[in-house]
C-alpha positions in Angstrom: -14.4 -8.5 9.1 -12.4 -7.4 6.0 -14.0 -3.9 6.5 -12.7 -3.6 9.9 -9.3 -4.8 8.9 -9.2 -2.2 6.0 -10.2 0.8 8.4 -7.8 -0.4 11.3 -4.9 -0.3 8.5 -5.9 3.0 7.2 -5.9 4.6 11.2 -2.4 2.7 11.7 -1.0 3.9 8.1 -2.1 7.3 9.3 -0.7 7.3 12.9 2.4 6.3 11.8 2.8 9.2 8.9 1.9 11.9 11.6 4.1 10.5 14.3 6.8 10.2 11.3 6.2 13.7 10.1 6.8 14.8 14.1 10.3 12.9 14.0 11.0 14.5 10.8 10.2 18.1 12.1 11.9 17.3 15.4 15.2 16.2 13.4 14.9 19.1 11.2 14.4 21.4 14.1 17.6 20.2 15.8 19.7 20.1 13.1 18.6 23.8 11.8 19.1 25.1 15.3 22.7 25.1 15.4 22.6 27.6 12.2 20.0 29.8 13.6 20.5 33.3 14.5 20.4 34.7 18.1 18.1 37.0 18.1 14.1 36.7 17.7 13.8 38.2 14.3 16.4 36.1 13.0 14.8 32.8 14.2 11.4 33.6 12.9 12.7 34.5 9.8 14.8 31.2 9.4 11.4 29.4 10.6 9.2 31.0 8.2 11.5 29.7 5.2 12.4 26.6 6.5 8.4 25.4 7.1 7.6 28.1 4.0 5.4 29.5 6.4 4.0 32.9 7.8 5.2 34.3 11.5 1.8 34.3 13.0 3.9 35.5 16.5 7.2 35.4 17.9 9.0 36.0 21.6 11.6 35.2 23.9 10.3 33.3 26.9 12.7 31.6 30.0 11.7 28.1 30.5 13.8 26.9 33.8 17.3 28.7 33.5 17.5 28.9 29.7 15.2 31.4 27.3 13.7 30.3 24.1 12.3 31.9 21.0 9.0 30.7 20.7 7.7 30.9 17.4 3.9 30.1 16.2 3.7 30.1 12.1 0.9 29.4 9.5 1.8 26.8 6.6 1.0 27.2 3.4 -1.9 24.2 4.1 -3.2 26.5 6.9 -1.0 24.3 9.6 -0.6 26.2 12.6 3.4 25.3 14.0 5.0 26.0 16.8 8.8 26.1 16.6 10.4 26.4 20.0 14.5 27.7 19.3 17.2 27.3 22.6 19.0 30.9 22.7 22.7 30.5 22.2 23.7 32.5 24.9 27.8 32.9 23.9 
């Protein structure tokens, strides 16, 4: 019984640090957005040194009436990301 406790703490303690490290890259996502630049390669580059990451691929793509830089990069733990940037369109 106290094994089973122990292991269903240890899946808990785990959900809840990757659905907190989510929120965390959500929140920094939006709050980085704003400063972002427009174009593509100004995006990946911001997203490669905010996650200290490598650009594995970058592009534009239009998701209902607004485009978005999607960007996949490659953490320094071998983490495959995928950043997803709203186009200021001014």
């Amino acid at each position: 019984m106290v094994g089973n406790r122990s292991k269903i703490a240890s899946m808990t303690k785990r959900a809840f640090k990757k659905g907190l490290s989510t929120i965390l890259f959500s929140l920094g996502l939006a709050l980085a957005t704003s400063a972002w630049g427009q174009t593509l390669d100004e995006a990946a580059k911001q997203a490669a040194r905010q996650y200290d990451a490598k650009v594995l691929s970058a592009q534009t793509v239009q998701q209902g009436k607004r485009k978005v830089h999607v960007i996949k990069l490659l953490t320094k733990k071998g983490v495959v990301k995928t950043v997803r940037i709203p186009v200021r369109e001014d």
